[in-house]
The first five atom37 places (N, CA, C, CB, O) and aatype in JSON, in Angstrom:
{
  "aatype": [20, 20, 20, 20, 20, 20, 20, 20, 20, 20, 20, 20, 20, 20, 20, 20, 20, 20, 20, 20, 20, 20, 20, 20, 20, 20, 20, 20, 20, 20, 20, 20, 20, 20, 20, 20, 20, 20, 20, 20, 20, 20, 20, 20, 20, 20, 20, 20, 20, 20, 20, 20, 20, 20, 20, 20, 20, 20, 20, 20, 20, 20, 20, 20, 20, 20, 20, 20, 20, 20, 20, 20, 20, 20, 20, 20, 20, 20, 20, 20, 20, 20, 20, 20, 20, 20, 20, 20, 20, 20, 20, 20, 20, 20, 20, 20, 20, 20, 20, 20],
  "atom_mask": [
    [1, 1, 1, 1, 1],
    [1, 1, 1, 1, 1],
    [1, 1, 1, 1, 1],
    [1, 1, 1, 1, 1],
    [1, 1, 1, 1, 1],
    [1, 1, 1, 1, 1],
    [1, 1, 1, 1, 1],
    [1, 1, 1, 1, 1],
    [1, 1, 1, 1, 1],
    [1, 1, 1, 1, 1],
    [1, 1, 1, 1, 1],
    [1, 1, 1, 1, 1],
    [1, 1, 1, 1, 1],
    [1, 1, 1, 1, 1],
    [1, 1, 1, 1, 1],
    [1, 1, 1, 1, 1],
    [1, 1, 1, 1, 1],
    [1, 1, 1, 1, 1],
    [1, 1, 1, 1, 1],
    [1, 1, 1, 1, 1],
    [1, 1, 1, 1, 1],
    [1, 1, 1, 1, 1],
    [1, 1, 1, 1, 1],
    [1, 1, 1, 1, 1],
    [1, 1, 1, 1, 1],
    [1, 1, 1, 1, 1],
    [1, 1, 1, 1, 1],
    [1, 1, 1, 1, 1],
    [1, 1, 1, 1, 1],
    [1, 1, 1, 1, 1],
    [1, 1, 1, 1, 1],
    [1, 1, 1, 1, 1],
    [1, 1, 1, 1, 1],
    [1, 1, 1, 1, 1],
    [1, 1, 1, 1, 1],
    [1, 1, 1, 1, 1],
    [1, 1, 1, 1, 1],
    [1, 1, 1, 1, 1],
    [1, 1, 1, 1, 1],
    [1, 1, 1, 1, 1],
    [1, 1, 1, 1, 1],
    [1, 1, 1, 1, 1],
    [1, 1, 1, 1, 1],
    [1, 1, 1, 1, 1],
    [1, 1, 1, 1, 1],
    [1, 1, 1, 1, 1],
    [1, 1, 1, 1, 1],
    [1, 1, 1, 1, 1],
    [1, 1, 1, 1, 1],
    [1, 1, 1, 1, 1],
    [1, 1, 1, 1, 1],
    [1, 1, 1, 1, 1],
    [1, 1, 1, 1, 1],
    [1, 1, 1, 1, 1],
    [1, 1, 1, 1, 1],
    [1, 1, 1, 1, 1],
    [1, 1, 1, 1, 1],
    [1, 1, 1, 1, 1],
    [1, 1, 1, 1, 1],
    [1, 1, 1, 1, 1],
    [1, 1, 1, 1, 1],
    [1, 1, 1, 1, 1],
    [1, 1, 1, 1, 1],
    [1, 1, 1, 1, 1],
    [1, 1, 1, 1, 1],
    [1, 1, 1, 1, 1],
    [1, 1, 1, 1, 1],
    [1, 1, 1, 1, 1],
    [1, 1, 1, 1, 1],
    [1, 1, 1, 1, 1],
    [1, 1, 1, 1, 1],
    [1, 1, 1, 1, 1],
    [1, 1, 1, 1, 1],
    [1, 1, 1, 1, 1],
    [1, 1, 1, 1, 1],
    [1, 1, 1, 1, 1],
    [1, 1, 1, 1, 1],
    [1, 1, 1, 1, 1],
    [1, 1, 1, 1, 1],
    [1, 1, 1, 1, 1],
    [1, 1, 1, 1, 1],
    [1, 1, 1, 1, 1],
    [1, 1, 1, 1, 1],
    [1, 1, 1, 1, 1],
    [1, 1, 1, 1, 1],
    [1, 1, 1, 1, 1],
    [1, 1, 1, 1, 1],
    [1, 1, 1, 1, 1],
    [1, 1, 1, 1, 1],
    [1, 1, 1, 1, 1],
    [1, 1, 1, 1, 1],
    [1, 1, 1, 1, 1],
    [1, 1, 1, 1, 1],
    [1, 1, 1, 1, 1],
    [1, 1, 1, 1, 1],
    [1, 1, 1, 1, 1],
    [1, 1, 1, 1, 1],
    [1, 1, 1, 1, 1],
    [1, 1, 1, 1, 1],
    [1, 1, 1, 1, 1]
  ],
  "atom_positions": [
    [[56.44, 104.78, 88.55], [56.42, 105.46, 89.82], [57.07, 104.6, 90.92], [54.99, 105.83, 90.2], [57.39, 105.19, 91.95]],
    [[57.29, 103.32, 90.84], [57.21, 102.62, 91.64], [58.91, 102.43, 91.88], [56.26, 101.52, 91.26], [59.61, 102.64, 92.87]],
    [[59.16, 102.0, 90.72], [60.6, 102.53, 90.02], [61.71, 103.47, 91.08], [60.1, 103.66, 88.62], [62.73, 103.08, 91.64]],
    [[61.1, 104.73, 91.09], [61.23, 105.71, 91.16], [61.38, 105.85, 92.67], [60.38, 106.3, 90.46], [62.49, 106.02, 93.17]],
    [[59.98, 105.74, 93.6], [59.94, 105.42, 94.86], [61.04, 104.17, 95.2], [58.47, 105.09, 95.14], [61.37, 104.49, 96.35]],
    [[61.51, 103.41, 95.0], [62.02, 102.15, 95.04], [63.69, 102.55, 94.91], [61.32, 101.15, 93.78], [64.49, 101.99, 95.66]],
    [[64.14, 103.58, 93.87], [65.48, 104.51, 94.12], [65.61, 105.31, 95.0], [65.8, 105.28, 93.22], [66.62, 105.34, 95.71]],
    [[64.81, 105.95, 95.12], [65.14, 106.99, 96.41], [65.27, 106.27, 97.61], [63.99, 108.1, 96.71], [66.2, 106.58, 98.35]],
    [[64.37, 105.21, 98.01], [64.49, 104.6, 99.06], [65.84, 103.75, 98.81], [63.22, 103.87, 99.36], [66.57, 104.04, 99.76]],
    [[66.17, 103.29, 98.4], [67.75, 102.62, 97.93], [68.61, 103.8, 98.49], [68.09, 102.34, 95.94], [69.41, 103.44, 99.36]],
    [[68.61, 104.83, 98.25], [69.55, 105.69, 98.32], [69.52, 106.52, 99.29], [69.64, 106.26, 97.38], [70.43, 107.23, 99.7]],
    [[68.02, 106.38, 99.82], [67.95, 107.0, 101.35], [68.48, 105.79, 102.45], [66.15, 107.5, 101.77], [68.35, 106.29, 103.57]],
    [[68.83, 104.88, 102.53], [68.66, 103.7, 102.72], [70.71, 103.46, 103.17], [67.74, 102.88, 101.16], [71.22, 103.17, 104.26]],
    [[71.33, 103.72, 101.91], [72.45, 103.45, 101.86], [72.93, 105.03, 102.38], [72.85, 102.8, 100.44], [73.6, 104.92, 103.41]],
    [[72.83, 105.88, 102.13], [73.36, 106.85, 103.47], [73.31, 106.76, 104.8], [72.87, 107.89, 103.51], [74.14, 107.08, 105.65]],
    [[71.75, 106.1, 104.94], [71.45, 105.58, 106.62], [72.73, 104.49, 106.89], [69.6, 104.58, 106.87], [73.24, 104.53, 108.01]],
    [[73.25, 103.55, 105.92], [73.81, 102.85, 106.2], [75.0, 102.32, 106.46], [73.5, 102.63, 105.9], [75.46, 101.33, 107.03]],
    [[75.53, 103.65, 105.63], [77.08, 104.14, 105.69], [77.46, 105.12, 107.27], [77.33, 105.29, 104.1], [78.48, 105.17, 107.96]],
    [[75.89, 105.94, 107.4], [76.43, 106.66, 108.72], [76.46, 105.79, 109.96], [75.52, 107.88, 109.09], [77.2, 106.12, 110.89]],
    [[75.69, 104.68, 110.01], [75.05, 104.45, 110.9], [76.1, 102.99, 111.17], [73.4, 104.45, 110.58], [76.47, 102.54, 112.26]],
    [[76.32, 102.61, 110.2], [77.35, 101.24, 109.89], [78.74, 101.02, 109.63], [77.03, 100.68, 108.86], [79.4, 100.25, 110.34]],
    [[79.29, 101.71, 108.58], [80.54, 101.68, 107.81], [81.08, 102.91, 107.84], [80.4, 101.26, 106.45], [82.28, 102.74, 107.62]],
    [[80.86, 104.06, 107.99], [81.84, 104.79, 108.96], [82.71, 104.49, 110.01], [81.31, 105.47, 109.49], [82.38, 103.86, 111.02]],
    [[84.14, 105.06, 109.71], [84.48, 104.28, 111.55], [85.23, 103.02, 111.3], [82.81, 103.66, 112.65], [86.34, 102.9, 111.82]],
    [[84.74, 102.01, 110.52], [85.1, 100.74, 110.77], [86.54, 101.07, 110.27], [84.19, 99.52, 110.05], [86.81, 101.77, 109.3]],
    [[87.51, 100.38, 111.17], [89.32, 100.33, 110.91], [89.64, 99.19, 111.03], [90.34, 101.08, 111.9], [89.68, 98.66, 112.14]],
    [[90.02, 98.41, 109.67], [90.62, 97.38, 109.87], [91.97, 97.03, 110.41], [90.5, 97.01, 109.02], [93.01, 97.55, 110.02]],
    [[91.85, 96.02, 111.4], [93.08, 95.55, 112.27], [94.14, 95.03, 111.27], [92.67, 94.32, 113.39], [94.19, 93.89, 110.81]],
    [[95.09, 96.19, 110.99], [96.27, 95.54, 110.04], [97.13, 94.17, 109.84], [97.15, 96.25, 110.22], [97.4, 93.31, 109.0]],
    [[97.47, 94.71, 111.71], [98.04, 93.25, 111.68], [97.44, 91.85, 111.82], [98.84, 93.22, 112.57], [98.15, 90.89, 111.49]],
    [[96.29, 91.65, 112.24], [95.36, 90.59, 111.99], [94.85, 90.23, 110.68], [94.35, 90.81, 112.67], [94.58, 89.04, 110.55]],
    [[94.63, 91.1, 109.52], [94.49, 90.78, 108.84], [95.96, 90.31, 107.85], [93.61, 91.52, 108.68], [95.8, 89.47, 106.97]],
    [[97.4, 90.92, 108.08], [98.19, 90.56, 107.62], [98.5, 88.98, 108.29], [99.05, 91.61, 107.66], [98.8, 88.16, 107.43]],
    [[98.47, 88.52, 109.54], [98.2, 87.2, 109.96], [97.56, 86.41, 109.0], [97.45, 87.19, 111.09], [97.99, 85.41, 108.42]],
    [[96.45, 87.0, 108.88], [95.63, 86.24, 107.87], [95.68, 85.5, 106.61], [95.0, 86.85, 107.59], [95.28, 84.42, 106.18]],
    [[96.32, 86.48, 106.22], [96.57, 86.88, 104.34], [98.08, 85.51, 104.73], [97.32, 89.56, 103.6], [98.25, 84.58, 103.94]],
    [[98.9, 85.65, 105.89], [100.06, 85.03, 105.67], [100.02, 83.33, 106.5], [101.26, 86.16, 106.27], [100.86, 82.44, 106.6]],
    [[98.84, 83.44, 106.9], [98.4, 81.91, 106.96], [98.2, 81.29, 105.92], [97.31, 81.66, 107.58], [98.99, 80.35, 105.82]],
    [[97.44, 81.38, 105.01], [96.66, 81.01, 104.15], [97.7, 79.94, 103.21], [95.98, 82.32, 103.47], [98.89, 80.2, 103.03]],
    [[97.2, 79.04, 102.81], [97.96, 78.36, 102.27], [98.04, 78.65, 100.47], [97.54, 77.05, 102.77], [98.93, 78.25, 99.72]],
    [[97.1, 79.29, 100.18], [97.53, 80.27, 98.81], [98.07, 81.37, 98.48], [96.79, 80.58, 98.24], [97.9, 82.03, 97.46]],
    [[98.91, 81.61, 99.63], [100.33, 82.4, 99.81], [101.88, 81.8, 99.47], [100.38, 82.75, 101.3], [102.96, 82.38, 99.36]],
    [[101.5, 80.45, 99.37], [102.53, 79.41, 99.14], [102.7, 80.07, 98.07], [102.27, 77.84, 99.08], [103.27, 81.13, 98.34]],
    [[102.44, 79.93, 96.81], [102.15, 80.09, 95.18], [103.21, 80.71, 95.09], [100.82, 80.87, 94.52], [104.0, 80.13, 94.35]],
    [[103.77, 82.1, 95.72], [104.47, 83.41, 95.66], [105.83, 82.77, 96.33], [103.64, 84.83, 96.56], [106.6, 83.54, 96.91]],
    [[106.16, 81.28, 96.24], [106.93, 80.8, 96.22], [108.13, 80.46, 95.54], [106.54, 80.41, 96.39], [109.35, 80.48, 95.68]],
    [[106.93, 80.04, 94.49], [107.68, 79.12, 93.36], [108.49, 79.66, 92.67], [106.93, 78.53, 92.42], [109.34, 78.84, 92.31]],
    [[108.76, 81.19, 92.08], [109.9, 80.96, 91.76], [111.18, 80.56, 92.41], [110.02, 81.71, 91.31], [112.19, 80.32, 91.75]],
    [[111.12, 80.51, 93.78], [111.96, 80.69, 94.84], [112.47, 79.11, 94.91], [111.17, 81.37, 96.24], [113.62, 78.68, 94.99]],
    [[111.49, 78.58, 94.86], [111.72, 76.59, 95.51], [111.32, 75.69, 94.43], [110.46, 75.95, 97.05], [111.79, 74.66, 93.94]],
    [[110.31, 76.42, 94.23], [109.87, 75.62, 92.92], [109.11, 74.86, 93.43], [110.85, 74.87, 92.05], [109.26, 74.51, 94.6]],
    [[107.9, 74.32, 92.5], [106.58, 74.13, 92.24], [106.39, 72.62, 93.23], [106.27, 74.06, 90.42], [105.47, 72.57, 94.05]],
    [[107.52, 71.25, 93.01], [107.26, 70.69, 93.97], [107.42, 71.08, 95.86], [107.85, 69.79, 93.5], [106.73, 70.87, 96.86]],
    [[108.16, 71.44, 95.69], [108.76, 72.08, 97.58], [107.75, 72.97, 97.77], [110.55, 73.13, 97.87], [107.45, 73.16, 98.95]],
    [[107.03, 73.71, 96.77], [105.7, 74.62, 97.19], [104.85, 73.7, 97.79], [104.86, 75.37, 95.94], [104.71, 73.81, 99.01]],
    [[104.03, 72.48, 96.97], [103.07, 71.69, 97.16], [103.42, 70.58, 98.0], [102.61, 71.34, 96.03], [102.66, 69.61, 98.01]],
    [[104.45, 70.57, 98.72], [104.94, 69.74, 100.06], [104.7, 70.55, 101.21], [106.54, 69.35, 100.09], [104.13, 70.25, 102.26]],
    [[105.39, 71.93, 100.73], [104.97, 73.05, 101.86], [103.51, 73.42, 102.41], [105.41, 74.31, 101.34], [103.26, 73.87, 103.52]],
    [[102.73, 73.16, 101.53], [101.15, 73.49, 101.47], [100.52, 72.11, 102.08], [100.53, 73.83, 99.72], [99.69, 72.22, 102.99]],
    [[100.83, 70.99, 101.66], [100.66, 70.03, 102.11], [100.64, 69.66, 103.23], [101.11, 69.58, 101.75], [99.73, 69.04, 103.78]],
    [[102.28, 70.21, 103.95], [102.35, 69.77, 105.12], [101.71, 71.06, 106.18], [103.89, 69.31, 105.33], [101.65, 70.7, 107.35]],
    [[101.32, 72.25, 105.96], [100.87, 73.31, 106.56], [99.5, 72.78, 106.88], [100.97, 74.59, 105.74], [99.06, 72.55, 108.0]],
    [[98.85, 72.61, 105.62], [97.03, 71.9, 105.63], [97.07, 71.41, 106.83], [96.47, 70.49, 104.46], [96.74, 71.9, 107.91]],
    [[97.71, 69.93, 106.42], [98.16, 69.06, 107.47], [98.5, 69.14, 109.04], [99.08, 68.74, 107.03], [98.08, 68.3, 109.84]],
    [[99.21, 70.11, 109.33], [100.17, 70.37, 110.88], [98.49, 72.06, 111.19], [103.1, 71.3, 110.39], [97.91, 72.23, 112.27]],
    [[98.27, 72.79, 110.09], [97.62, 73.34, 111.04], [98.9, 74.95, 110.73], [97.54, 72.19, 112.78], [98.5, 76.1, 110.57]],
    [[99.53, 74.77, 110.72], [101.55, 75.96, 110.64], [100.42, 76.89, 109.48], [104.07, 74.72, 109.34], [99.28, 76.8, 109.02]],
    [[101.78, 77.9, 109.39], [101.55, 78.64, 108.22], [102.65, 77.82, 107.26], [101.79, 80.38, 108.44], [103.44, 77.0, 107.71]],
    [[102.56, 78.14, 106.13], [103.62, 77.89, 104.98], [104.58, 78.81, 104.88], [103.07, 77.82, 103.67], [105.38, 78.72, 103.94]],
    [[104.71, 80.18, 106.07], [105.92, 80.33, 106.79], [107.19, 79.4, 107.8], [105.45, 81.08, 107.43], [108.41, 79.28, 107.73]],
    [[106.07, 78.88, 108.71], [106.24, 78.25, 109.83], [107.15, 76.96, 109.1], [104.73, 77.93, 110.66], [108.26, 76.59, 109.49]],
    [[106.53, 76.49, 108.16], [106.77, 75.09, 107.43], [107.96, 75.33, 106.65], [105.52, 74.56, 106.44], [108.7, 74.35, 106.66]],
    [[108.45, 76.48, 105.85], [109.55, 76.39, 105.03], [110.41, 76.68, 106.05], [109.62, 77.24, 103.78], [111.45, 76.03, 106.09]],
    [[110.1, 77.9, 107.29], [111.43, 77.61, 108.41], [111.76, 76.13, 108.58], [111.08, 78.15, 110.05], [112.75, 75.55, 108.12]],
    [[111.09, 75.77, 109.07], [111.36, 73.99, 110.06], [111.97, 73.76, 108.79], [109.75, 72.56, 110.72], [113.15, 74.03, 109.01]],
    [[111.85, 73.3, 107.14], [112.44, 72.66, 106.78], [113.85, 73.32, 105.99], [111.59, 71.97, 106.27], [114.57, 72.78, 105.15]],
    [[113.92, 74.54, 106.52], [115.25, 75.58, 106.53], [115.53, 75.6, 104.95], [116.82, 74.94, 107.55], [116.65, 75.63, 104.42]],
    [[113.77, 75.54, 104.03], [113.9, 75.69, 102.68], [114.47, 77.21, 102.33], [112.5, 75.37, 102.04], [115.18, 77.34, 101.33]],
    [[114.18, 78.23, 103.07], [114.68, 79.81, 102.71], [115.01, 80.07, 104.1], [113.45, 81.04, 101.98], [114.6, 79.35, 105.01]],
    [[116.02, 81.47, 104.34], [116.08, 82.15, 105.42], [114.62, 82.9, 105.32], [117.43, 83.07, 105.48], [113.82, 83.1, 104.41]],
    [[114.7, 83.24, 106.82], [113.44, 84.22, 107.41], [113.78, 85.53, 106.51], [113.5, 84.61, 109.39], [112.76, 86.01, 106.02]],
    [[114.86, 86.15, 106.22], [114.94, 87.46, 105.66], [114.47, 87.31, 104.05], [116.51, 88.06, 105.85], [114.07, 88.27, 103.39]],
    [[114.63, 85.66, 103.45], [114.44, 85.68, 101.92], [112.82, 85.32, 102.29], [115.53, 84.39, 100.78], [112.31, 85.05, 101.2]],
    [[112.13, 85.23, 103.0], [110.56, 84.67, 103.34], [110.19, 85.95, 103.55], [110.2, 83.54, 104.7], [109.0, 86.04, 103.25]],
    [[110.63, 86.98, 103.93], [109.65, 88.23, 104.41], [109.63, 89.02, 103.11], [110.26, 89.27, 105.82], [108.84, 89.88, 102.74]],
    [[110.98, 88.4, 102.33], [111.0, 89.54, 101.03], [109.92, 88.71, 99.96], [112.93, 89.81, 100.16], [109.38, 89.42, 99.12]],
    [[109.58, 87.24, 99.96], [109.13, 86.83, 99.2], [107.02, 86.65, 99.6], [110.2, 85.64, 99.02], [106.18, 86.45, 98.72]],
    [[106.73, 86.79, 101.03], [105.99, 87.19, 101.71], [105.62, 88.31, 101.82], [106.18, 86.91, 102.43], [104.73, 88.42, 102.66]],
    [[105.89, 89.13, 101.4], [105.36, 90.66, 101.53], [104.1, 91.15, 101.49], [105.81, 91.37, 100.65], [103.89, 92.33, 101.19]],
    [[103.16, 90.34, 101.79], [101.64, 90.73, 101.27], [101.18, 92.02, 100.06], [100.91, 91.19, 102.66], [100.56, 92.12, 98.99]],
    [[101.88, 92.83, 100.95], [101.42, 94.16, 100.16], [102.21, 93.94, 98.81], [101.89, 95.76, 100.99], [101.62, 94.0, 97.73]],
    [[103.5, 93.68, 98.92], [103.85, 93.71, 97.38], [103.3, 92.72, 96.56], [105.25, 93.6, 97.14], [103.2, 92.76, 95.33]],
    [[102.98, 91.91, 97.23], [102.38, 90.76, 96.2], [101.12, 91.26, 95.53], [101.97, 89.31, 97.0], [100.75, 90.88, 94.42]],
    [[100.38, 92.28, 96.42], [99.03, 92.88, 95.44], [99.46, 93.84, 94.24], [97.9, 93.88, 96.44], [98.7, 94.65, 93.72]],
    [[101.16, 93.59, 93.76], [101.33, 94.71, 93.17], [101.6, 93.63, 91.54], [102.7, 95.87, 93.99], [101.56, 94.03, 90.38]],
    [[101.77, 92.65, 91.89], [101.98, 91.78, 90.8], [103.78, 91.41, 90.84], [101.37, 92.62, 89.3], [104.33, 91.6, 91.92]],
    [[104.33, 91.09, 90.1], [105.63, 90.51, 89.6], [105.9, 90.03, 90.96], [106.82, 91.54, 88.85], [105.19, 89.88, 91.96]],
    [[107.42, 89.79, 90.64], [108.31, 89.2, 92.0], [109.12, 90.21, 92.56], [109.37, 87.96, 91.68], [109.72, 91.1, 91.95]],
    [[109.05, 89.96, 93.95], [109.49, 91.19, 94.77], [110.91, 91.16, 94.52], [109.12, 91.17, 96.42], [111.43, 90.1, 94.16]],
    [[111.7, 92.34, 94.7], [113.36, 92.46, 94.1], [113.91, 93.09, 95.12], [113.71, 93.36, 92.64], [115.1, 93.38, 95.09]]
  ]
}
């Protein structure tokens, strides 16, 4: 019985909590794409590009300075900005392979 009482309340519980909470909520795209393109395990989606040491210099020196590992392959004019946005793509990167 207890069981039983103990589901319904779960489930009366999580409707209260979806109306009352998580409805509505819109995540800020571009803040979170900021995000995703700070991160220094965005480097990774590099390597075929520079390759594995110039990744872990790039990451290195980003940690370091505080930059994104955007910011850092500009200054060291390792890719153009147009081969960084294609290799940066957030969204394609959740799709797997290398962007073309």
């Amino acid at each position: 019985r207890n069981l039983l009482e103990s589901i319904r309340l779960l489930a009366s519980v999580s409707r209260v909590f979806a109306d009352k909470c998580v409805n509505g909520i819109e995540a800020n795209v571009e803040r979170m794409k900021a995000f995703a393109e700070s991160s220094p395990s965005i480097a990774t989606s590099l390597v075929p590009y520079i390759g594995y040491e110039k990744v872990a210099k790039v990451v290195k020196e980003s940690t370091a300075s505080g930059k994104s590992p955007r910011q850092v392959v500009l200054e060291q004019k390792l890719m153009t900005e147009a081969e960084l946005d294609k290799a940066l793509d957030v969204l394609s990167l959740t799709k797997g392979g290398i962007a073309k």
